[in-house]
Structures are given as C-alpha cells and as structure tokens.
C-alpha positions as CSV (number, residue, x, y, z in Angstrom):
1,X,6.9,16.6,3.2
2,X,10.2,17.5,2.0
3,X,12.8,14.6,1.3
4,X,15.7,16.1,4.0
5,X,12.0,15.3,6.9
6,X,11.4,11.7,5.3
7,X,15.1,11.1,5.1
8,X,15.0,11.8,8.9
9,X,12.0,9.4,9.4
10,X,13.8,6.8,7.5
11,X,17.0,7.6,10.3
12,X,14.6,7.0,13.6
13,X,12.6,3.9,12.5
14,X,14.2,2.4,9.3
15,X,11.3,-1.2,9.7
16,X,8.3,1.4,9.7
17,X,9.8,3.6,6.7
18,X,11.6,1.0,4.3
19,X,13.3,3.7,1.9
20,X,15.3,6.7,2.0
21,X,13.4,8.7,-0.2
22,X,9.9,9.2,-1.2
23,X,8.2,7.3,-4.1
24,X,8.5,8.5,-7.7
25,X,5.4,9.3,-9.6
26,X,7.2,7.0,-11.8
27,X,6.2,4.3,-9.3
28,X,3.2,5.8,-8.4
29,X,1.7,5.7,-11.7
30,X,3.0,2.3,-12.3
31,X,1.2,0.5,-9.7
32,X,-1.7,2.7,-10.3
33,X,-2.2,1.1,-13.4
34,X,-1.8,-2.2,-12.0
35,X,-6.0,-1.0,-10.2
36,X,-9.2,-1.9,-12.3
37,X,-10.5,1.3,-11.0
38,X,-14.0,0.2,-13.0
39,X,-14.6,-2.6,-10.6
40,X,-12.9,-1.6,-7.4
41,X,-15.6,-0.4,-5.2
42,X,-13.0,-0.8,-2.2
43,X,-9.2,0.1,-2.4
44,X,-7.1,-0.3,0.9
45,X,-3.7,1.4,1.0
46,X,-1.3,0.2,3.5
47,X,1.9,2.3,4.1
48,X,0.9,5.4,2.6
49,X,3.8,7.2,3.5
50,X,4.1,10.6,2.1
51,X,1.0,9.8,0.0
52,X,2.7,10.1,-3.6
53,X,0.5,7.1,-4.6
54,X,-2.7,8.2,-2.6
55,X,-3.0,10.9,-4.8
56,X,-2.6,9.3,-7.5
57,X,-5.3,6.3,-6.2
58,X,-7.2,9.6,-5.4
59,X,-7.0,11.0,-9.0
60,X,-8.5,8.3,-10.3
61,X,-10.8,6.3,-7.8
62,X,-14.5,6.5,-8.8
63,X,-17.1,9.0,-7.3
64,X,-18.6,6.1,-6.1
65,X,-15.8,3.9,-4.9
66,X,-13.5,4.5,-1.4
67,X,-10.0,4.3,-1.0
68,X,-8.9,3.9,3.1
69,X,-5.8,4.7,4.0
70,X,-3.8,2.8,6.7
71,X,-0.6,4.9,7.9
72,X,1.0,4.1,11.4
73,X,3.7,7.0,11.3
74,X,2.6,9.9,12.8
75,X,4.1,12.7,10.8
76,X,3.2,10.9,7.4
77,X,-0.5,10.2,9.3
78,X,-0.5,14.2,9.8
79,X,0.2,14.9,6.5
80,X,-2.1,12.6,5.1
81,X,-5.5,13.9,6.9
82,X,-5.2,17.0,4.7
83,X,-6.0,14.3,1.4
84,X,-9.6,13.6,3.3
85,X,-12.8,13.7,1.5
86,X,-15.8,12.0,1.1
87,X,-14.9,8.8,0.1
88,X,-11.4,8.8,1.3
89,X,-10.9,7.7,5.1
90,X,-7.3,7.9,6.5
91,X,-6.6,5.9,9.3
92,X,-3.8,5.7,12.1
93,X,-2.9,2.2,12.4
94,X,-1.7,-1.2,11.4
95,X,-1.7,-3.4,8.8
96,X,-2.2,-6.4,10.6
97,X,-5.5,-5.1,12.4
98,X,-6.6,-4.4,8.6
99,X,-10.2,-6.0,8.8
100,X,-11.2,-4.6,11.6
101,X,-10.1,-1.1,9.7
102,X,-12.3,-2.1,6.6
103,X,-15.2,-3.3,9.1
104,X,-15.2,-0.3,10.9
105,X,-16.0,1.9,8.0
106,X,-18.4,-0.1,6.7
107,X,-17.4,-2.6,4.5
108,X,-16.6,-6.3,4.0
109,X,-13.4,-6.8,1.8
110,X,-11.6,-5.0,-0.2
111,X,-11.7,-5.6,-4.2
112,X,-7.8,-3.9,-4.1
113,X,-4.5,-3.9,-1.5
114,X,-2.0,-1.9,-2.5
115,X,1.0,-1.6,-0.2
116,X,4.2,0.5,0.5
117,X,5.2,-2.0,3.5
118,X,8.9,-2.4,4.3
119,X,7.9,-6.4,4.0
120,X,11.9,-6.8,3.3
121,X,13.1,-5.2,6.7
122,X,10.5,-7.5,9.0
123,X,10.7,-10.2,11.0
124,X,9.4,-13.6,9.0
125,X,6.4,-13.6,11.9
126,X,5.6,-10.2,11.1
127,X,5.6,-10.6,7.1
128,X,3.5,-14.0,8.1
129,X,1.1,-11.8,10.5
130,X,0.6,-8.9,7.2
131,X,0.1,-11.2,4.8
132,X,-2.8,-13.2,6.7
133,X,-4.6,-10.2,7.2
134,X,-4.0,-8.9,3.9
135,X,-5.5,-12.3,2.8
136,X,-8.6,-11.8,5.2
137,X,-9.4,-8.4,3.8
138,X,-9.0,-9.0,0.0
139,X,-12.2,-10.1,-1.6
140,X,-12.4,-13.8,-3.6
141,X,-11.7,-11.9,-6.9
142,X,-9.5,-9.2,-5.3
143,X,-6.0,-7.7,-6.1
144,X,-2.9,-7.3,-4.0
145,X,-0.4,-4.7,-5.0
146,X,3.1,-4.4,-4.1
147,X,6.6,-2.6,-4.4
148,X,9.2,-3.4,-3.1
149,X,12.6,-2.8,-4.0
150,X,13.9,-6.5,-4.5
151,X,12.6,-9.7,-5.3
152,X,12.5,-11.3,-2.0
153,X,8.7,-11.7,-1.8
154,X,8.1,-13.3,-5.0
155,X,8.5,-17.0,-3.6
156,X,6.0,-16.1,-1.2
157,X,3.6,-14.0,-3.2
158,X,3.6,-16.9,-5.9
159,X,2.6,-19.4,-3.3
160,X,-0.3,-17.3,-1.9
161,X,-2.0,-15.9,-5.4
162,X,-2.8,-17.5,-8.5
163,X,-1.2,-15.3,-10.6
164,X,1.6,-12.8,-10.0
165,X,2.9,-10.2,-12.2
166,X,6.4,-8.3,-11.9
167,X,7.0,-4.5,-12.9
168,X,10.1,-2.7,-12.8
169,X,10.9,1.2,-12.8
170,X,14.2,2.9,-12.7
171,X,12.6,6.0,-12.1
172,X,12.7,5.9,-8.3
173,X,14.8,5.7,-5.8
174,X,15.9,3.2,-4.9
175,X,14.3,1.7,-8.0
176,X,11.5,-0.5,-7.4
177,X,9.7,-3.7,-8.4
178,X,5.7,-4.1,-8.1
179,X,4.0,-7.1,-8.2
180,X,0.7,-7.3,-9.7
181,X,-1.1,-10.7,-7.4
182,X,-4.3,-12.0,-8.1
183,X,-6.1,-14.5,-5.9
C-alpha cells in the first residue's frame, strides 16, 4: 500500500488507523526481537495494518509455529490475504472477540500478542474491553507486545503484567515506543 492510500485511511477513520504513516522496519524489527520465536508455538497480531511487522513475524516464525492475524480495516484486510500460507491465518475482525479468533482455528492461547492498536485514540471502556481479551487469549507464561507512540499505557500495562519493558525508535514516524509485558 502506498503511504498517499494509508494517509487517506488514517483521514476516514483516525480510532481504527492510529498513525499517519506506515510502520518503519525500524519498528518492525524492534518489536520483532521483543518474540522468543523458539518457544512461541502461537503468535496473535492485532492491528496488522499494512503488514510491515507481519512480514517480519512471518520471516522468522517457525515452520512449526502459527502466526493469526486480526485486521478489521478492509483495505489493509485485502492486502493482507495475499501474506497467507500454511501456518499464517488472516482474519477480518476485532480485537475484543480475540478468543473466539484463536479458538476457532484451533487453539487455546496464545504464547505471544503483539499489537499495532490505536489504544491512545480509544475510549477508556474500549482500551478496558482490549485489554481483557488480550488477557483471556495470552497463555500463563505468554508475552504481550506493544507500540505505541506515547507513554500513556505504561500505568496500565504495569498494573496488568509482572514485568514491562520500554523500547524506543526514532526511526519511524511518528517515532514509537514498544513495550515488552510479561505476565
């Protein structure tokens, strides 16, 4: 997708898109590394978006392992089929219905979240609603992962996980933090 289209999905629904331009691979490479891509046997993206950081999940996910893909935009969903292959399912929907995503492809949890959410431009009952079900769908020894380009969340990530763990890149635009939880 070319920035001048995204910049125009940004313009009609600024809560679903969150940023003016697509992620960096600067970004995409930094929460990347944030993955055990050893012991994931699950990794959910939410928010894919342009898929920047699919394909870079992609590049590196396991033969054995799956990645699922949760994208509610429809032009960034259409895009995003074409990344579909075995052990890559991409998926038309919401965040908040997120087990019933993982469920209905065949598995339990997830041992990775890693999400591109606008959490910043929602409503406190809608963060409150994505971050239960993100909580229901990560395993007991899972990982959540995600940027965002303040440090609004941090407060709320910290009370939720055992452990959280800031990154910061310049490379992107806007530049972005990612937070590394652990439950």
């Amino acid at each position: 997708m070319k920035s001048v289209d995204f910049f125009m999905q940004f313009i009609k629904n600024k809560r679903e898109i969150g940023a003016i331009a697509p992620s960096s691979n600067f970004l995409a490479r930094k929460i990347t590394g944030c993955v055990d891509f050893d012991r994931a046997k699950l990794i959910v993206e939410l928010g894919a978006g342009t898929g920047i950081i699919t394909r870079h999940l992609a590049e590196s996910l396991r033969p054995e392992s799956n990645l699922i893909v949760v994208e509610p935009n429809d032009e960034f969903h259409r895009d995003l089929i074409k990344l579909k292959r075995r052990n890559i399912k991409i998926i038309k929907g919401y965040a908040e219905d997120l087990s019933k995503h993982i469920e209905d492809k065949g598995f339990c949890k997830a041992d990775y979240i890693v999400s591109g959410l606008p959490l910043a431009a929602w409503s406190e009952v809608q963060r409150k609603d994505v971050m239960e079900s993100i909580m229901r769908g990560l395993s007991d020894k899972g990982g959540f992962v995600q940027f965002q380009y303040s440090l609004q969340s941090y407060r709320k990530f910290k009370e939720l996980f055992s452990d959280v763990q800031i990154k910061f890149t310049l490379m992107n635009l806007p530049p972005a933090f990612v937070y590394s939880c652990s439950i």
